[in-house]
ZANU-649417 format. One record per residue: residue number from 1; residue in three letters; x, y, z of N, C-alpha, C, O in turn. Coordinates in Angstrom, 1 decimal, padded with zeros to 4 digits, m for minus. Atoms other than C-alpha are relative to their C-alpha. Example, Ala and Ser with C-alpha at 12.3 -4.5 7.8 and 13.67 -1.06 7.14 Angstrom:
<nodes>
1  ala  000.9  m001.2  000.0  012.3  m004.5  007.8  000.9  001.2  000.0  001.9  001.2  000.7
2  ser  m000.9  m001.1  000.0  013.7  m001.1  007.1  m000.8  001.1  000.8  m000.3  002.2  000.9
</nodes>
This chain:
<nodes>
1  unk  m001.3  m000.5  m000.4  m015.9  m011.4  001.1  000.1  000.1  001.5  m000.8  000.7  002.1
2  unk  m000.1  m000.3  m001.4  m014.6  m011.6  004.5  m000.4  001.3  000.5  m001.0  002.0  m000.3
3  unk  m000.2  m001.4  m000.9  m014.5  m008.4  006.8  001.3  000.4  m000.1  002.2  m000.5  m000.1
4  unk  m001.2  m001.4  000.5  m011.9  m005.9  006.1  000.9  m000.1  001.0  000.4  000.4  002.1
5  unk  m000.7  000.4  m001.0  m008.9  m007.1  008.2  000.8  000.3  m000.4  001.0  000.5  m001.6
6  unk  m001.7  m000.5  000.9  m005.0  m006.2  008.4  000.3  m001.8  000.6  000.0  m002.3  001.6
7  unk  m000.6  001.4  m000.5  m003.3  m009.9  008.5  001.4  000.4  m000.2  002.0  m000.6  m000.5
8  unk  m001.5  000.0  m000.5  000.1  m008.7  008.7  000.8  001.5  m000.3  000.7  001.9  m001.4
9  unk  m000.6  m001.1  000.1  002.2  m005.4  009.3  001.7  000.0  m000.3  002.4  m000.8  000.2
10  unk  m001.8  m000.1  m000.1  006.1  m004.4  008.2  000.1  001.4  m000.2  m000.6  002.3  m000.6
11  unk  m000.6  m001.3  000.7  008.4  m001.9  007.6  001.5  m000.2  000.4  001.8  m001.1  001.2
12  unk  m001.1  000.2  m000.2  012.1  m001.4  007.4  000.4  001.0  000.1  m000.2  001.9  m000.3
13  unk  m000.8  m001.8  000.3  014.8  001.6  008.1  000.6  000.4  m001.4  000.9  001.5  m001.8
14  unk  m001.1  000.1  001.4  016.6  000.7  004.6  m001.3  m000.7  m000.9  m002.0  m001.7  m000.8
15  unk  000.5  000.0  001.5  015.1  001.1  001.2  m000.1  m001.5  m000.8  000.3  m001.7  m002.0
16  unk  000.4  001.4  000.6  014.1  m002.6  000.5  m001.0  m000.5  m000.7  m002.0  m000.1  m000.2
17  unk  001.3  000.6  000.4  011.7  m004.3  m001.5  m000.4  m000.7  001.2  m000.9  000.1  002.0
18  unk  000.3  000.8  m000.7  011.1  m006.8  000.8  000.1  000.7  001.5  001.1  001.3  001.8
19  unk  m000.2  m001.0  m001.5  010.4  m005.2  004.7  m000.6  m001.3  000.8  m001.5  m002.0  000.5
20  unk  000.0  001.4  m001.2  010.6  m007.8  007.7  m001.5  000.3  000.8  m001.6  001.3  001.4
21  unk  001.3  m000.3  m000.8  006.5  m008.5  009.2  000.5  000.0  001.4  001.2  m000.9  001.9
22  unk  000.2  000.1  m001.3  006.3  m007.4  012.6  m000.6  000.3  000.8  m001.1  001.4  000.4
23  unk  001.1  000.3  m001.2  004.3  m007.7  015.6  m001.3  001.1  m000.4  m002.4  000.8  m000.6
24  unk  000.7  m000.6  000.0  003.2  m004.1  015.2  000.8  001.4  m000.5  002.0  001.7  m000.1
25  unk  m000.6  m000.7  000.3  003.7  m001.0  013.4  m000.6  001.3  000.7  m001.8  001.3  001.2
26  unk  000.4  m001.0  m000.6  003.3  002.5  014.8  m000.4  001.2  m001.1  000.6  001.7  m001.7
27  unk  m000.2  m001.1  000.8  001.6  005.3  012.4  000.2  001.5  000.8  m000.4  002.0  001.7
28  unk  000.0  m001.6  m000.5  002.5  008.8  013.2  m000.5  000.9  m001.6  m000.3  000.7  m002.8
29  unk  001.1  m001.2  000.8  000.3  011.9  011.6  000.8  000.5  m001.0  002.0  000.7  m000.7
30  unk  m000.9  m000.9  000.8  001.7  013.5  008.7  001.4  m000.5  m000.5  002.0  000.1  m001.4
31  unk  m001.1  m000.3  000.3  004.8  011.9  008.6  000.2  m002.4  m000.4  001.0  m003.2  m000.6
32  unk  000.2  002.2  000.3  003.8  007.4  008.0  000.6  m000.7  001.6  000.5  m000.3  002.8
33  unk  m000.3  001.0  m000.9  005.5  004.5  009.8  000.7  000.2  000.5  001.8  000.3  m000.1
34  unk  m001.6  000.0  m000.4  008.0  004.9  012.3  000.8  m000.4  000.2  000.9  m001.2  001.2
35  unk  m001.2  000.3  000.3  011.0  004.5  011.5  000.6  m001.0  m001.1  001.6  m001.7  m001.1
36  unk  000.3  000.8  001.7  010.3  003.0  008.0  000.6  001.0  m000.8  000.6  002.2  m000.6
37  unk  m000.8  m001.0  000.6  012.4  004.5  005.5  m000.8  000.8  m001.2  m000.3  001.8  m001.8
38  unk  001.2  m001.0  000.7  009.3  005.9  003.5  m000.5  000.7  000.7  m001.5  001.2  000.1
39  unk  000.8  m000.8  m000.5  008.1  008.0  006.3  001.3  001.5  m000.5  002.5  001.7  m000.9
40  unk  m000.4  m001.5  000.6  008.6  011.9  005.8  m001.1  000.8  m000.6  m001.9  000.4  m001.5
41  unk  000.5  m001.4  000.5  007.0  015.1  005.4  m000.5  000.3  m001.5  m001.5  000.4  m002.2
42  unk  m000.9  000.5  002.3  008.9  015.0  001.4  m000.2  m001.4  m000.1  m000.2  m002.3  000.8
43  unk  000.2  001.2  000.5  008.4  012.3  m000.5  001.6  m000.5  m000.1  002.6  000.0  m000.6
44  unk  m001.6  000.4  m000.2  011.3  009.9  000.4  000.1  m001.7  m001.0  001.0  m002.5  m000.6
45  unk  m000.3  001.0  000.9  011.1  007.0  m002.4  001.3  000.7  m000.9  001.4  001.8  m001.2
46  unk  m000.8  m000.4  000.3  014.2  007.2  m003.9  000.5  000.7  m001.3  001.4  001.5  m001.5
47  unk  m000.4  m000.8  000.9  013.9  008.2  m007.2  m000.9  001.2  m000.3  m000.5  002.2  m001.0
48  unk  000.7  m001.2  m000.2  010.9  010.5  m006.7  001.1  001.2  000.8  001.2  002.4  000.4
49  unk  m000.7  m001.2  m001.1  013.3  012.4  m004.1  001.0  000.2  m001.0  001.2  001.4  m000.9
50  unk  m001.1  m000.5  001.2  016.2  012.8  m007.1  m001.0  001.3  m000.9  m000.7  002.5  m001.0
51  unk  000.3  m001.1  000.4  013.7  014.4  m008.9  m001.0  001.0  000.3  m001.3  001.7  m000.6
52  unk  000.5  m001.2  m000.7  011.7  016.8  m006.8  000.0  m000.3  001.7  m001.0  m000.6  002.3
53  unk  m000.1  m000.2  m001.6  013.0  016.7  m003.1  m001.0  000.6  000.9  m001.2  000.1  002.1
54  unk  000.9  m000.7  m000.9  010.3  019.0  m001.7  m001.3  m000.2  m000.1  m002.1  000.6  000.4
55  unk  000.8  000.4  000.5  007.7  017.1  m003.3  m001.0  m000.2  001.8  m000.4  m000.7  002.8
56  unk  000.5  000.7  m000.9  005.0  016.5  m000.6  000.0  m001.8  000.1  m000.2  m002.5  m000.9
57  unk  000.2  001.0  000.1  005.0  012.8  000.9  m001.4  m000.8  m000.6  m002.2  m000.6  000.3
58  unk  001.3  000.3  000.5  001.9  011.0  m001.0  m000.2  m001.5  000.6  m001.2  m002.1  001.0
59  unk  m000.3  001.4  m000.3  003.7  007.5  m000.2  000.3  m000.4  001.2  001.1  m001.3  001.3
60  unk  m000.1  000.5  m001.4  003.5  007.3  003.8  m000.1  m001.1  000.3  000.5  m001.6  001.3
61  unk  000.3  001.2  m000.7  002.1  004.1  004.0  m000.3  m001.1  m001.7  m000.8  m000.6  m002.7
62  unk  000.2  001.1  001.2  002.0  001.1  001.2  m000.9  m001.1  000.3  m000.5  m002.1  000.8
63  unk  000.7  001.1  m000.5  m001.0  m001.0  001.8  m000.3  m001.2  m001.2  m000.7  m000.7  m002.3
64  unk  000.5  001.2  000.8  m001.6  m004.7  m000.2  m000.5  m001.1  000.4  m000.2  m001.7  001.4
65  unk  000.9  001.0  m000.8  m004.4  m006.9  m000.3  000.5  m001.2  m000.2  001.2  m001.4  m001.1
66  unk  m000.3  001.8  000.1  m003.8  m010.8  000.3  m000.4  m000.6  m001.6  000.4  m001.3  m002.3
67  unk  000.7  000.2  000.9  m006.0  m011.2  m002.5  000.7  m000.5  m001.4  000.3  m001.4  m002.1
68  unk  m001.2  m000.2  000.8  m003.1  m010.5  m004.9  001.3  m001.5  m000.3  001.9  m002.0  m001.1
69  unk  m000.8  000.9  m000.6  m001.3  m012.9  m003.4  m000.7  m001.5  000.0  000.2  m002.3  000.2
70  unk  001.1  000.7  000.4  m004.1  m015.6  m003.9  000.0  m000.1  m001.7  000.0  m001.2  m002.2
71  unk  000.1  000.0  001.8  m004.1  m014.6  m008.0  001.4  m000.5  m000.3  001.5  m001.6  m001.0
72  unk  m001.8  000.3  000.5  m000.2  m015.0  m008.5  000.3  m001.2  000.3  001.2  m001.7  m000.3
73  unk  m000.2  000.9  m000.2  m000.5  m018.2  m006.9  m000.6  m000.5  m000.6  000.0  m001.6  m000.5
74  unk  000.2  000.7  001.0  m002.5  m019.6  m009.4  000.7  000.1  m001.1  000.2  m000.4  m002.0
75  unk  m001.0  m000.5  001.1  000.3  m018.4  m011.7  001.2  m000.9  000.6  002.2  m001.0  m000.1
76  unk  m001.0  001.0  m000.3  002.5  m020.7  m010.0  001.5  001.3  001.3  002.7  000.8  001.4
77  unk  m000.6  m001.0  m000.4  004.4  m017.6  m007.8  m000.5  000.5  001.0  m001.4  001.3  001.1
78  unk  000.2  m000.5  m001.5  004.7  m017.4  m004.1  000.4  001.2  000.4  001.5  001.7  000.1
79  unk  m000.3  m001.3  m000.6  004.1  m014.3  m002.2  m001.0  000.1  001.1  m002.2  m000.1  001.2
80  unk  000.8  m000.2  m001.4  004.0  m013.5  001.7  000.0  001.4  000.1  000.3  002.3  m000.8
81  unk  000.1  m001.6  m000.5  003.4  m010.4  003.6  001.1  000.8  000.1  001.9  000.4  000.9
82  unk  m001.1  m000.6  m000.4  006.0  m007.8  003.5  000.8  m000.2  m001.6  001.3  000.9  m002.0
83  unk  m000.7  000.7  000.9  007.5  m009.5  000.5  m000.1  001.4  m001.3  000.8  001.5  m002.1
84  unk  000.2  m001.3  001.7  006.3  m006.2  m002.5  000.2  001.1  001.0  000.0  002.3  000.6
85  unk  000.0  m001.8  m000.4  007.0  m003.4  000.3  m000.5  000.5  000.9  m000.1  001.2  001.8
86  unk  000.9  m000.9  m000.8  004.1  m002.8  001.6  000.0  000.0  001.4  000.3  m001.1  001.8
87  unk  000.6  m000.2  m001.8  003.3  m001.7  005.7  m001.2  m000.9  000.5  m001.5  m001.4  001.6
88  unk  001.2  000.6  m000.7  000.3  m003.1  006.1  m001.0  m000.7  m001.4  m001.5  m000.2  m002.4
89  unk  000.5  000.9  001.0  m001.2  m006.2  004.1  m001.7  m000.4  000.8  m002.2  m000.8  001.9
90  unk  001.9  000.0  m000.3  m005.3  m006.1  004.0  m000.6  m001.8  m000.2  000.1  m002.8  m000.4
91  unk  000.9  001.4  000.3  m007.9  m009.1  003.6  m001.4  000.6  m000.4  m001.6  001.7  000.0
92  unk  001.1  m000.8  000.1  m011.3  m008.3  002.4  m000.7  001.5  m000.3  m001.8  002.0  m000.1
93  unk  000.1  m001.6  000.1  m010.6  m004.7  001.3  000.0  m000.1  m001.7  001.0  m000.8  m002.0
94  unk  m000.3  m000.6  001.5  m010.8  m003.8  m002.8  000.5  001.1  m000.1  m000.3  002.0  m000.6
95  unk  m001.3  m000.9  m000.3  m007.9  m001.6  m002.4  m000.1  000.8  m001.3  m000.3  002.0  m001.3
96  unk  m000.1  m000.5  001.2  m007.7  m001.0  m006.0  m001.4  000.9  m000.7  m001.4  001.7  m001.7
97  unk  000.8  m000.5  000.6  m011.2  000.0  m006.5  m001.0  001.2  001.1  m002.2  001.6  001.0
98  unk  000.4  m001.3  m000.7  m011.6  003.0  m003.8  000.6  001.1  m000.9  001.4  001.3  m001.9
99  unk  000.1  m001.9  000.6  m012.0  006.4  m004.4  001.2  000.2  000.2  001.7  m000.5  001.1
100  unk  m000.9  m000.8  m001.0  m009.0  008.6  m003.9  m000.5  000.8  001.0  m001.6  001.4  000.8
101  unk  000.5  m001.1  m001.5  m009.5  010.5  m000.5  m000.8  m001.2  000.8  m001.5  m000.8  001.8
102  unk  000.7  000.7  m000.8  m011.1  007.2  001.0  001.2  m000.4  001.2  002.4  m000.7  001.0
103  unk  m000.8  m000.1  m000.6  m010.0  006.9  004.2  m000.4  m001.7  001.1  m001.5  m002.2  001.2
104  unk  000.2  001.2  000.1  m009.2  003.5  005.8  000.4  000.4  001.9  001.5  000.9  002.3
105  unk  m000.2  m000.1  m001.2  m009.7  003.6  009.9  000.0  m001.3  000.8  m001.0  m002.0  001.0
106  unk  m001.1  001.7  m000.8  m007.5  000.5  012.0  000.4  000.8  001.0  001.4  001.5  001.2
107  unk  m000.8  m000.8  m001.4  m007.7  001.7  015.4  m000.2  001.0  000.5  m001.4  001.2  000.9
108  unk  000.1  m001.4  000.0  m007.3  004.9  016.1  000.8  000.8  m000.9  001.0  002.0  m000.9
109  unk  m000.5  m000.9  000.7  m005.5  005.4  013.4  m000.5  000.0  m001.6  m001.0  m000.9  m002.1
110  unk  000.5  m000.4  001.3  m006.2  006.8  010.1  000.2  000.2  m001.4  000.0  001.4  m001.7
111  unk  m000.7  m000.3  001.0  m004.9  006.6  006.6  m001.1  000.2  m001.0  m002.0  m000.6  m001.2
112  unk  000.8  m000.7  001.3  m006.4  008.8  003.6  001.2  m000.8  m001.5  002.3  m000.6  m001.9
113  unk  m000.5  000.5  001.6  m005.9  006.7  000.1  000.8  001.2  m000.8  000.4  002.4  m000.5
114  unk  m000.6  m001.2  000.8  m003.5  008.9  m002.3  m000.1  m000.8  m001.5  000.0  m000.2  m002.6
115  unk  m000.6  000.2  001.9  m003.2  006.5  m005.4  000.4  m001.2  000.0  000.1  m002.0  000.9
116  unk  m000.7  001.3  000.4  m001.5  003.6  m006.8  001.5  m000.2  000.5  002.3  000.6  000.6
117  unk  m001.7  000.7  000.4  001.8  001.6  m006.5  m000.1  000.0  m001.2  m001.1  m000.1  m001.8
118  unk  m000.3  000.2  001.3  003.3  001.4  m009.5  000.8  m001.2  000.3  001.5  m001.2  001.3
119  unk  m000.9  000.7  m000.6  004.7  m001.8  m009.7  002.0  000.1  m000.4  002.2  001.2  m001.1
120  unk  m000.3  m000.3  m000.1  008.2  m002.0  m009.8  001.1  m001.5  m001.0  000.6  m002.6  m001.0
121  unk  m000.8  001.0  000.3  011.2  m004.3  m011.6  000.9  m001.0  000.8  001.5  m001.9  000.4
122  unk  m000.5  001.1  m000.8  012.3  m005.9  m008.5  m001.1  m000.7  000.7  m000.9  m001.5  001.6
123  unk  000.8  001.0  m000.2  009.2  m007.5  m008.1  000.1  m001.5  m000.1  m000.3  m002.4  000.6
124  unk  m000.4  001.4  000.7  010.8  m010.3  m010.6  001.2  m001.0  000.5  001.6  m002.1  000.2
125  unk  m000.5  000.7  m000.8  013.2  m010.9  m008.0  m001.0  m001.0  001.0  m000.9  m002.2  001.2
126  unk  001.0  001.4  m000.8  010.5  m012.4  m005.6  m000.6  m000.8  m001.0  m000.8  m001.9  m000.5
127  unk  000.4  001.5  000.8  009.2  m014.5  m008.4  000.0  000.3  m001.3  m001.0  000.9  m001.7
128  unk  000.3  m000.6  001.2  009.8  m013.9  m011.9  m001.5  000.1  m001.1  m002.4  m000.7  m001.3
129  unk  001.6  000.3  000.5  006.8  m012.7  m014.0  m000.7  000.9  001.1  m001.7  001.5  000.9
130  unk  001.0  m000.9  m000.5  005.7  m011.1  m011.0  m000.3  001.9  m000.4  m001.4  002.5  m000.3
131  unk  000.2  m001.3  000.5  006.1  m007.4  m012.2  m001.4  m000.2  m000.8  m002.5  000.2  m000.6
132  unk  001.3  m000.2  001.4  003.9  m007.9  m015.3  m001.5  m000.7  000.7  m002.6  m000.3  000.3
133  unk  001.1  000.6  m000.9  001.3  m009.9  m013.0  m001.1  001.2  000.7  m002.3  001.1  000.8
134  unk  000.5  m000.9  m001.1  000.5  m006.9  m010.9  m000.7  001.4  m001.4  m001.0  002.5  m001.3
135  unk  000.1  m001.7  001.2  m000.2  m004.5  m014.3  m001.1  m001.1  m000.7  m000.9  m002.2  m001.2
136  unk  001.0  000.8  000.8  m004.0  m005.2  m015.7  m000.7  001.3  m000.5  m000.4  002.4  m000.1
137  unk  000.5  m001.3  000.5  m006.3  m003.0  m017.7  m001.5  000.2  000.2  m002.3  m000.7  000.0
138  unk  001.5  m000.1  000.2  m009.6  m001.4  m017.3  m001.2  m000.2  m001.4  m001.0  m000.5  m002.6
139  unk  000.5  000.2  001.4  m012.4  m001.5  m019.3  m000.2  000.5  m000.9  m000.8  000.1  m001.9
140  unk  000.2  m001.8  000.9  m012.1  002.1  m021.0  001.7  m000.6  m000.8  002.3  000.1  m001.7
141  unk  m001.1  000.1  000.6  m008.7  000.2  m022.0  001.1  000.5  001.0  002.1  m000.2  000.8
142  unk  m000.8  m000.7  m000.3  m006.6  002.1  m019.7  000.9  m000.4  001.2  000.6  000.0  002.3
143  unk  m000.6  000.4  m000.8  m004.0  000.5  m017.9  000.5  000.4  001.5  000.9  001.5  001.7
144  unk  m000.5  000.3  m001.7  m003.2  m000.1  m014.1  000.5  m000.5  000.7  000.2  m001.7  000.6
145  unk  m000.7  000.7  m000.9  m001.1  m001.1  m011.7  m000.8  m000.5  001.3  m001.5  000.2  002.1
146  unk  000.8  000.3  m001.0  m002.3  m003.7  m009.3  000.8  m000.4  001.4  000.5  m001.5  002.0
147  unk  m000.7  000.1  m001.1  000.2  m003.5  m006.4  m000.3  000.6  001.0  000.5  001.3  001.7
148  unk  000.2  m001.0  m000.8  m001.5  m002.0  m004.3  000.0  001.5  000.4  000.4  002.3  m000.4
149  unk  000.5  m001.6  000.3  m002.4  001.6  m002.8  000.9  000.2  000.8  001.5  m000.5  001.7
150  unk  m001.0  m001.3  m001.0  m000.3  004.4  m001.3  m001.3  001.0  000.7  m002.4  001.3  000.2
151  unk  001.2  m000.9  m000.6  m001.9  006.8  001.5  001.1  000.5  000.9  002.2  000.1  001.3
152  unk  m000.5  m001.3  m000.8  m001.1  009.9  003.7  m000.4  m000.7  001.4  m001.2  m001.6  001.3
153  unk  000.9  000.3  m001.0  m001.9  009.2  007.7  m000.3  001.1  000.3  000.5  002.1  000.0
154  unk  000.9  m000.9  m000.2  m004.6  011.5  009.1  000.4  000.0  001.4  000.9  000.9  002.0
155  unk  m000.5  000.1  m001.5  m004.2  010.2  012.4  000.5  m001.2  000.4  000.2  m002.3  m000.1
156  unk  m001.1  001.2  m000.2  m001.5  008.1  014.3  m000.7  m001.1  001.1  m001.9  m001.0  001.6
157  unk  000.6  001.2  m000.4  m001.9  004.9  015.8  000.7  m001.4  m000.1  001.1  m001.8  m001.2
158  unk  m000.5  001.7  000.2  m000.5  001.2  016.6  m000.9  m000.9  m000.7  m002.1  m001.0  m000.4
159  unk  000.7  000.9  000.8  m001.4  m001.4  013.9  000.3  m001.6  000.3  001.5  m001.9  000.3
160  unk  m000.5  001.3  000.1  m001.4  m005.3  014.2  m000.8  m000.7  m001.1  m001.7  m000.4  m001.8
161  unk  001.0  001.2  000.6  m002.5  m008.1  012.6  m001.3  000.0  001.1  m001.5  000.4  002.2
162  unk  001.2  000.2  m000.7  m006.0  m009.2  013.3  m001.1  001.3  000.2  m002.2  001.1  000.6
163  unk  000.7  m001.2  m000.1  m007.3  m005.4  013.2  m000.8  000.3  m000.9  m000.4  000.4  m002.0
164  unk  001.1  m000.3  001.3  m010.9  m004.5  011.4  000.9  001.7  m000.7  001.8  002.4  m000.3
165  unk  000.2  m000.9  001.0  m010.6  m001.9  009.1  m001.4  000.5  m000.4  m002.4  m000.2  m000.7
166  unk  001.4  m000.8  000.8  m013.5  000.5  008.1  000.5  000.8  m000.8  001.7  001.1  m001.0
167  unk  m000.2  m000.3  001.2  m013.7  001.8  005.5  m000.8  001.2  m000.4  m001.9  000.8  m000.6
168  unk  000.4  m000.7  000.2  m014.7  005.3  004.8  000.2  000.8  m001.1  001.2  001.5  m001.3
169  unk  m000.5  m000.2  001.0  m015.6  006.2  001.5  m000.1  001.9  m000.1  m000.6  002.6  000.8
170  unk  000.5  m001.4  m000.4  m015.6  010.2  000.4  m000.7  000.4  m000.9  m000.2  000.5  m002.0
171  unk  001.0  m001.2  000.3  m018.6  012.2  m000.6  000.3  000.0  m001.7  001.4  000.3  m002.1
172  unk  m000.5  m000.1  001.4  m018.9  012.0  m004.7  m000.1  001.5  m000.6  m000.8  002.3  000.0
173  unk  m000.4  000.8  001.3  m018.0  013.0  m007.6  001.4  m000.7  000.6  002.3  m000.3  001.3
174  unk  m001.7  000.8  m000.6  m015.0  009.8  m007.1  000.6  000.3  m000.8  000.2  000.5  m001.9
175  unk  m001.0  000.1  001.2  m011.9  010.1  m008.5  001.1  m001.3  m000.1  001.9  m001.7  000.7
176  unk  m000.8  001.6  000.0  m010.3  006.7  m009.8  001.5  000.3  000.3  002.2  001.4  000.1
177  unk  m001.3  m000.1  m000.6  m007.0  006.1  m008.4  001.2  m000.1  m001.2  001.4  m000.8  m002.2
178  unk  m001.8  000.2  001.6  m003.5  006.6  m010.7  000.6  000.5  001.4  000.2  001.0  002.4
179  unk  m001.2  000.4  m000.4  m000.3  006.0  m009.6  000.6  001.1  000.7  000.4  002.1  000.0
180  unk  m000.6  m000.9  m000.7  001.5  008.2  m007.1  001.4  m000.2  m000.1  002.2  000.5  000.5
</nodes>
């Protein structure tokens, strides 16, 4: 597996699936990307915030590996960076199989894993079929979503493409990731 790389950053001000890649995103502490419409204190996804506004943010940052994007294409179903959401698209990272609390350091800046994406029904707008693509099951049976992870930032920091990633896992007993 390659080295743990970000190959492309986005975000948008408006509530989109799809968020335009660009050059470079800025994280700030506590509160995600700025000026991405998921950053916040409260959790600002739209239907989480209908039903508990004061919920802490869990969803600051949306990271997805390439990798994904690699599998769906042998399914016949193109997908670039930016294209499911996420802020920051990895290479080389097994996103889905960190601990919670692993914390992923690009930079100087810092984001603590919280959990899963859930995927979502406008997925099937970028390619139909992609919703159900991204949902597979463990071996205990127990289903998961493979759209990548959500995480808190620890500490702020400019991200680009091209930036390693380390990977800091935390101290056991792990706890497997579910959906935030």
């Amino acid at each position: 597996m390659p080295n743990p790389t970000v190959i492309a950053v986005a975000s948008d001000t408006s509530h989109n699936i799809v968020k335009p890649v660009r050059d470079g995103i800025t994280l700030v502490a506590g509160w995600g990307v700025e000026g991405d419409a998921h950053a916040g204190q409260t959790v600002q996804h739209r239907y989480d915030k209908r039903r508990n506004p004061d919920a802490p943010n869990l969803r600051q940052v949306h990271l997805m590996h390439a990798e994904l994007f690699d599998r769906v294409a042998k399914l016949g179903m193109t997908v670039q960076p930016g294209q499911m959401g996420e802020n920051i698209t990895t290479r080389g990272v097994e996103l889905l199989n960190l601990p919670r609390g692993t914390q992923l350091k690009i930079g100087h800046a810092i984001i603590e894993v919280t959990g899963l994406r859930n995927p979502c029904k406008y997925l099937n707008q970028i390619a139909p079929g992609l919703m159900n693509a991204c949902i597979a099951t463990h071996d205990d049976g127990e289903m998961f979503p493979q759209s990548g992870v959500m995480g808190i930032v620890i500490n702020g920091g400019e991200i680009k493409a091209g930036h390693d990633i380390q990977i800091i896992i935390p101290p056991e007993p792990h706890e497997r990731l579910k959906p935030v």
